[in-house]
VEXDREN-2710 file (C-alpha; in Angstrom, 1 decimal):
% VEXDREN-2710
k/r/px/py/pz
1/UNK/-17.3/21.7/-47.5
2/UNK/-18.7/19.2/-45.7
3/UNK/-22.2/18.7/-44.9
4/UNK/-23.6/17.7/-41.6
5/UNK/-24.2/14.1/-42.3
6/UNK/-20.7/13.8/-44.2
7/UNK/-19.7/15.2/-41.1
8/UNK/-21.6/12.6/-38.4
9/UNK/-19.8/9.9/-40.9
10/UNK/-16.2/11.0/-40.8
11/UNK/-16.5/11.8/-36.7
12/UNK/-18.1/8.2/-36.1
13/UNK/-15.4/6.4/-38.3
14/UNK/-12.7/8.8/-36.5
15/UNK/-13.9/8.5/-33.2
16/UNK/-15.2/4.5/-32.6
17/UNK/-18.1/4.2/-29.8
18/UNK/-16.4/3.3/-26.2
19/UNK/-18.0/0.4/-24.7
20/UNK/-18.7/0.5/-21.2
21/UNK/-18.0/-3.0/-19.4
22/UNK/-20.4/-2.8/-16.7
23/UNK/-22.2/-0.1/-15.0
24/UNK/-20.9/1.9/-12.2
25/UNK/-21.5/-0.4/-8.9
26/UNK/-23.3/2.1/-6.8
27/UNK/-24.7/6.1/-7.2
28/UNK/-21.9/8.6/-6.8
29/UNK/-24.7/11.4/-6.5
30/UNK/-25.3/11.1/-2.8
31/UNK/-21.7/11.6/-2.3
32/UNK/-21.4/14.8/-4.4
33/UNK/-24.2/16.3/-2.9
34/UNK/-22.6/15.1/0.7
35/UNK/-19.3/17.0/-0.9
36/UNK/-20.9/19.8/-1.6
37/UNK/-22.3/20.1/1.6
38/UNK/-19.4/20.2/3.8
39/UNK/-18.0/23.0/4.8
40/UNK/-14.7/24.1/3.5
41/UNK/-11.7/23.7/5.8
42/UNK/-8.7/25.1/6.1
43/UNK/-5.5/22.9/5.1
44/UNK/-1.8/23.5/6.2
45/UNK/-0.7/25.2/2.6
46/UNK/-3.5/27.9/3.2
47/UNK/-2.5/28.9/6.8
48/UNK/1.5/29.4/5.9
49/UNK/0.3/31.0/2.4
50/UNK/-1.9/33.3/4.9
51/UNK/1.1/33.5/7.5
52/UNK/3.7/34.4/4.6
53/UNK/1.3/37.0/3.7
54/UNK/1.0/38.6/6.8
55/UNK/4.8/38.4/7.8
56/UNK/5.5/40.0/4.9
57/UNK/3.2/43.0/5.3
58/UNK/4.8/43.0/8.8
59/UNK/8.1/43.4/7.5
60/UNK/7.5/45.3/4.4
61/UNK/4.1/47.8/5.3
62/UNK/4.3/49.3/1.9
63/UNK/3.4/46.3/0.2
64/UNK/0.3/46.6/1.7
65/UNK/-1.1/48.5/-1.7
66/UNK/0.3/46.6/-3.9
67/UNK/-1.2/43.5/-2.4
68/UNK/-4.8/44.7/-2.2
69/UNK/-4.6/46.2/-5.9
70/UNK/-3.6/42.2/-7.0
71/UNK/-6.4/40.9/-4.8
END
């Protein structure tokens, strides 16, 4: 069995440091925070999945259970 600094050795060897060519040219943290800000909107694959829904419980009423167990 390994011990922990057999084990630092054999992960350093395996796995070679990456070397970073040059800093990142501006903070990205603004712009997540700016992200997480905004308010979600809807896009055109979450109205027809909500319009396929509802024609279906339209058309089969029965359904209606078996959706609301799955939700």
């Amino acid at each position: 069995m390994l011990n922990d600094q057999d084990l630092v050795r054999t992960l350093r060897s395996a796995l070679p440091p990456v070397a970073m060519p040059e800093p990142p040219s501006r903070d990205l943290w603004p712009h997540v925070v700016e992200r997480a800000r905004q308010r979600p909107s809807w896009s055109a694959a979450d109205w027809s999945a909500a319009a396929a829904v509802v024609i279906a419980l339209l058309m089969f009423p029965k359904w209606f259970w078996f959706l609301a167990y799955h939700l």
